[in-house]
DRENVEX-731631 format. One record per residue: x, y, z of N, C-alpha, C in turn; residue number from 1; residue in one letter. Coordinates in nm, 4 decimals. Each point is the difference from the previous one (the first is absolute). Example, Ala and Ser with C-alpha at 12.3 -4.5 7.8 and 13.67 -1.06 7.14 Angstrom:
2
1.3190;-0.5690;0.7800;-0.0890;0.1190;0.0000;0.0900;0.1200;0.0000;1;A
-0.0350;0.1050;-0.0720;0.0820;0.1190;0.0060;-0.0770;0.1090;0.0730;2;S
# end
This chain:
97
-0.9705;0.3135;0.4368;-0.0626;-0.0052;-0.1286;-0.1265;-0.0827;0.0029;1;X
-0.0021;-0.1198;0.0741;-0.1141;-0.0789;-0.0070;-0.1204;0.1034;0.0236;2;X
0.0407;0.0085;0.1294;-0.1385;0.1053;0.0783;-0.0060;0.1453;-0.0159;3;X
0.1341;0.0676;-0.1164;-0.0776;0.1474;-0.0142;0.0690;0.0304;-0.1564;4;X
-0.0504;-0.0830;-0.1006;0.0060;-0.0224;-0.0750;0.0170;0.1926;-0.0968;5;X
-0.0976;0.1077;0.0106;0.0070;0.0750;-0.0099;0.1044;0.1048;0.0732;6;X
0.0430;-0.0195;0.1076;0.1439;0.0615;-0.0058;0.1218;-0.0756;-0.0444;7;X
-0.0101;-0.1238;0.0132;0.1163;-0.0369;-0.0805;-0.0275;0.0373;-0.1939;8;X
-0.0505;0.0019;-0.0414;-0.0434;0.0614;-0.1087;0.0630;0.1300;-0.0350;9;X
-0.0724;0.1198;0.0908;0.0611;0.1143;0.0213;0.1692;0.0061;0.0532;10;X
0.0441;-0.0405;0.0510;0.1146;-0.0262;0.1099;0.1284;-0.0296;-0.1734;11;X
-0.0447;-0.1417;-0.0274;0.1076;-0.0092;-0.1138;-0.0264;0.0558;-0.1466;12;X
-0.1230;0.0234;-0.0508;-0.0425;0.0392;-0.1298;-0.0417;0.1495;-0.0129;13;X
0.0096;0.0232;-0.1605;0.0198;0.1674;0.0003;-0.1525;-0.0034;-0.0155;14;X
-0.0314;0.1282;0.0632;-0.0913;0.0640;0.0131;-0.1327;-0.0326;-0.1250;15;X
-0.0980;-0.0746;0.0107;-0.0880;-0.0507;-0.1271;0.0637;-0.1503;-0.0571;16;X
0.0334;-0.0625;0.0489;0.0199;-0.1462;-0.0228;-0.0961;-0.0582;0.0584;17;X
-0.0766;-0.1040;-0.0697;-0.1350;-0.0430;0.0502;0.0337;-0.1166;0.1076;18;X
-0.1177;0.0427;0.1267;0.0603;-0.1279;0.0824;-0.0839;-0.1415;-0.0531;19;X
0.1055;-0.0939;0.0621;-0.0676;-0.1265;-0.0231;0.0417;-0.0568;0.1507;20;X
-0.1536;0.0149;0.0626;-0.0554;-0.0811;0.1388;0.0575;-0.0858;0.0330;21;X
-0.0224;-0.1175;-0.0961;0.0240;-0.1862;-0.0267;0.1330;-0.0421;0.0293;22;X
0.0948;0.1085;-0.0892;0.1421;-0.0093;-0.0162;0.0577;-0.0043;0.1109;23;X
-0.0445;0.1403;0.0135;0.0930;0.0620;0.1726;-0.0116;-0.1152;0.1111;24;X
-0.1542;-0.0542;-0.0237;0.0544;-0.0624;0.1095;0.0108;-0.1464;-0.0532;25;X
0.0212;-0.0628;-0.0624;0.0926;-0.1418;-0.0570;0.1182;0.0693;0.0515;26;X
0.0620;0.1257;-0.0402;0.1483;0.0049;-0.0128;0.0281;0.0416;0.1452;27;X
-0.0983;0.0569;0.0976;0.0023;0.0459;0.1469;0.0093;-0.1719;0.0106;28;X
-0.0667;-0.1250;0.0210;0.0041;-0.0994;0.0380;0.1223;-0.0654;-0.0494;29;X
0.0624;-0.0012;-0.0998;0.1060;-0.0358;-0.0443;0.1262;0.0583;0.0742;30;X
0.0250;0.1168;0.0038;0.0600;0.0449;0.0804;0.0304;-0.0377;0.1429;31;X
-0.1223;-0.0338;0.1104;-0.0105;-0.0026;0.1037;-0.0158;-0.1414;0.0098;32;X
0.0293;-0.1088;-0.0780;0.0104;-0.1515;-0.0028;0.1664;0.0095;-0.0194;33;X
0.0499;0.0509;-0.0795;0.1412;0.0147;-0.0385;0.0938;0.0135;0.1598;34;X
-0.0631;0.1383;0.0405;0.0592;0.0228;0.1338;-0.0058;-0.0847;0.1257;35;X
-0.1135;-0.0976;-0.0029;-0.0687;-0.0732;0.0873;0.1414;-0.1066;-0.0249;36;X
0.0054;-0.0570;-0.1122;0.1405;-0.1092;-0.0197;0.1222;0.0677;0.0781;37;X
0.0359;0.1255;-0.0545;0.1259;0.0324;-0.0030;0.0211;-0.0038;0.1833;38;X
-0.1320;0.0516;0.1154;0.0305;0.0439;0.0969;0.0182;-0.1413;0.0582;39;X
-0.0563;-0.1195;-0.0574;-0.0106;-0.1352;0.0699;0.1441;-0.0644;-0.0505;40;X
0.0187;0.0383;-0.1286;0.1615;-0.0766;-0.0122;0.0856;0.1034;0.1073;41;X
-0.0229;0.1278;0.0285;0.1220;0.0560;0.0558;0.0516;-0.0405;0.1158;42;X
-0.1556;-0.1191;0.0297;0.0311;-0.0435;0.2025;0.0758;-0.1336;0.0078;43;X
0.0695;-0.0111;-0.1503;0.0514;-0.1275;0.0158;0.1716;0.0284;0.0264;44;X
0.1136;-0.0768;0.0181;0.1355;0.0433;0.0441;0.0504;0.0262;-0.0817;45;X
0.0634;-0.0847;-0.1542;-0.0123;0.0615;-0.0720;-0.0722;0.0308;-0.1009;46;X
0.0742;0.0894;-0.1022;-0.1329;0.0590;-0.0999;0.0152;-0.1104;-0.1081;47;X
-0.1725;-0.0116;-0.0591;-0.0047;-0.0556;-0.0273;-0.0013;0.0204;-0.1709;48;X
0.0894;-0.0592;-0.0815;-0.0002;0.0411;-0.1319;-0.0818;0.0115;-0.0884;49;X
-0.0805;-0.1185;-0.0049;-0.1277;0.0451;-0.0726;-0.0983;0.1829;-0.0093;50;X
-0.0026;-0.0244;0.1333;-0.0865;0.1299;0.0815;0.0886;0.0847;-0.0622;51;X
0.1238;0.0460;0.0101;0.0797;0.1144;-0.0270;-0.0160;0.0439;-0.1161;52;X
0.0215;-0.1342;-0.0923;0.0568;0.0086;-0.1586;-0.1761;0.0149;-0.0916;53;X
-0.1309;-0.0077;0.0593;-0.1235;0.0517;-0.0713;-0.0395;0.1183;0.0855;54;X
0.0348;0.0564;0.1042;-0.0342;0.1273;0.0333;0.1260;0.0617;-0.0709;55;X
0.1658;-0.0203;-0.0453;0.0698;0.0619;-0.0770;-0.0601;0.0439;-0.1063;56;X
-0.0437;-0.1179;-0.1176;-0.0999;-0.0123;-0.0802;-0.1006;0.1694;-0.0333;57;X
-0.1225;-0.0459;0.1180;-0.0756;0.0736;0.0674;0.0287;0.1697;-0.0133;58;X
0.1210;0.0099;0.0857;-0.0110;0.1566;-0.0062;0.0886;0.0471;-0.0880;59;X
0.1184;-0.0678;-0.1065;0.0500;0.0468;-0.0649;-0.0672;-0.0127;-0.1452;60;X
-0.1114;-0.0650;-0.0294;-0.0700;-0.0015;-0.1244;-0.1060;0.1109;0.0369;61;X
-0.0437;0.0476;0.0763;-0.0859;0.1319;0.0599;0.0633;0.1480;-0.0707;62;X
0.1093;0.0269;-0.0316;0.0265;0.1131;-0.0619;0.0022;-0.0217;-0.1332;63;X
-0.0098;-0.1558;-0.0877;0.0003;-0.0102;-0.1407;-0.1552;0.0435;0.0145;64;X
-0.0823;-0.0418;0.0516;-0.1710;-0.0278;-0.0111;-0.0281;0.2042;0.0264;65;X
0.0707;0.0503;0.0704;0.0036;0.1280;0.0182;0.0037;0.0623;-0.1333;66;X
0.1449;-0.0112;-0.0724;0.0518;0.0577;-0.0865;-0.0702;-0.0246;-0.1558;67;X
-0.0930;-0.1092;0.0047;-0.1137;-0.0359;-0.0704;-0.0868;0.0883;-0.0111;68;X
-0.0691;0.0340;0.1238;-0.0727;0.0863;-0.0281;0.0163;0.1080;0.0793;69;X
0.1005;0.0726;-0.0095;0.0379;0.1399;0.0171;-0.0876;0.1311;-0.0796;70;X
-0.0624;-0.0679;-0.0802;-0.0824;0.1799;-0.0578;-0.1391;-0.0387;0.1246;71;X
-0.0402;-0.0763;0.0824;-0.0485;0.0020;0.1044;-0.0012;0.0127;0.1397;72;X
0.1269;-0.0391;-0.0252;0.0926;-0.0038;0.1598;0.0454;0.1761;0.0436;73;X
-0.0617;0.0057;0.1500;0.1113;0.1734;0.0012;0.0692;-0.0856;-0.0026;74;X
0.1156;0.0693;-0.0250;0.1600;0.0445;-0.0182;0.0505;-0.0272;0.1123;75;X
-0.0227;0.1032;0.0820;0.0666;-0.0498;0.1548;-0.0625;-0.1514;0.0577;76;X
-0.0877;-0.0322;-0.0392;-0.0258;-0.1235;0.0687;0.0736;-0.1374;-0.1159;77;X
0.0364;0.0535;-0.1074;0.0837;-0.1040;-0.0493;0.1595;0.0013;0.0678;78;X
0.0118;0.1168;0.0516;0.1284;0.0704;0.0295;0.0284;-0.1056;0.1191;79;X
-0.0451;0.0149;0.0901;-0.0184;-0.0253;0.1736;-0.0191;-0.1362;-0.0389;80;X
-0.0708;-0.0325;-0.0448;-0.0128;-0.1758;-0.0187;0.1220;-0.0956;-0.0771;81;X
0.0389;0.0622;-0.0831;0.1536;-0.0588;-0.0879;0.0640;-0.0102;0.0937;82;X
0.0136;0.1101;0.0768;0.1361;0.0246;0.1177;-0.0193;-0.1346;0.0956;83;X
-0.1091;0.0230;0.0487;-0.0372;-0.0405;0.1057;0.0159;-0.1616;-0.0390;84;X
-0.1114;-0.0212;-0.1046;-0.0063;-0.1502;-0.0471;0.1056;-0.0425;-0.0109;85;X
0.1591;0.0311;-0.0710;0.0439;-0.0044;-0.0422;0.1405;-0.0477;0.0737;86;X
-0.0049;0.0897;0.1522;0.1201;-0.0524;0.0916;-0.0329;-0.1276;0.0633;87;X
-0.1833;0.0000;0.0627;-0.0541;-0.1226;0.0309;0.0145;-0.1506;-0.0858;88;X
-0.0160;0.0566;-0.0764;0.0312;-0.0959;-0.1322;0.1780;-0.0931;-0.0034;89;X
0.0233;0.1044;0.0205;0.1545;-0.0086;-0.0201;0.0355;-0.0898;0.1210;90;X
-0.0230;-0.0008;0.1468;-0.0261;-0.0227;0.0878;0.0214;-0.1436;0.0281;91;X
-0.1374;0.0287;-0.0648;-0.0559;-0.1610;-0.0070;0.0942;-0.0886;-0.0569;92;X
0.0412;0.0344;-0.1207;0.0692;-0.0466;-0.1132;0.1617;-0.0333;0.0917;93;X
0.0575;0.1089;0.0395;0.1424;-0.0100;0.1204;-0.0218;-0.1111;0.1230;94;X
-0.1152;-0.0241;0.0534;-0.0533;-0.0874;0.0653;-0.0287;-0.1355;0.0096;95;X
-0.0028;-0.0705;-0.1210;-0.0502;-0.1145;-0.0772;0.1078;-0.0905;-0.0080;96;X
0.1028;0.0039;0.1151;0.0651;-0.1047;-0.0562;-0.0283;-0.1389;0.0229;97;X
# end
C-alpha cells in the first residue's frame, strides 16, 4: 500500500472510489511498522503478551472498520479479510497467556 497506493485502491475498493495517495501510504507504513514489531517479538522464547494482545486488537477491529464502510469495500475483500483477520486475531488472542 505504501508504494502502490493505486492498486491497493483498486485491489480493496469498488470500482470509482477516489484514491487517496497520502492515506495508502500512512496506512502501507502503519502496516509494515506493525509487522516489523510482531516479526521482532516472534524471535523472543516466549510470546510476548503485550505484542499478541494489540496485534489481537489490530486484526480483529479490521473487519468492524470493514463493515463501516462496506458500500465501498468489494464484498469479497471484506469476505477474505473477516475470515482471515479474524482466525489471526483469534490466534493471537489463544496465545496471550
Amino acid at each position: 500500500m505504501a508504494f502502490a497506493p493505486k492498486f491497493a485502491n483498486e485491489f480493496y475498493f469498488k470500482k470509482g472510489h477516489p484514491e487517496n495517495k497520502n492515506m495508502s501510504q500512512w496506512f502501507g507504513l502503519a502496516l509494515g511498522s506493525m509487522t516489523v514489531a510482531q516479526a521482532l517479538a516472534s524471535q523472543e522464547k516466549t510470546p510476548n503478551k503485550a505484542v499478541l494482545m494489540a496485534s489481537a486488537a489490530q486484526y480483529l477491529s479490521a473487519p468492524v472498520l470493514m463493515m463501516v464502510q462496506k458500500k465501498d469495500m468489494k464484498p469479497e475483500m471484506i469476505a477474505l479479510n473477516t475470515v482471515t483477520c479474524g482466525i489471526v486475531g483469534l490466534l493471537c488472542l489463544k496465545n496471550a497467556k
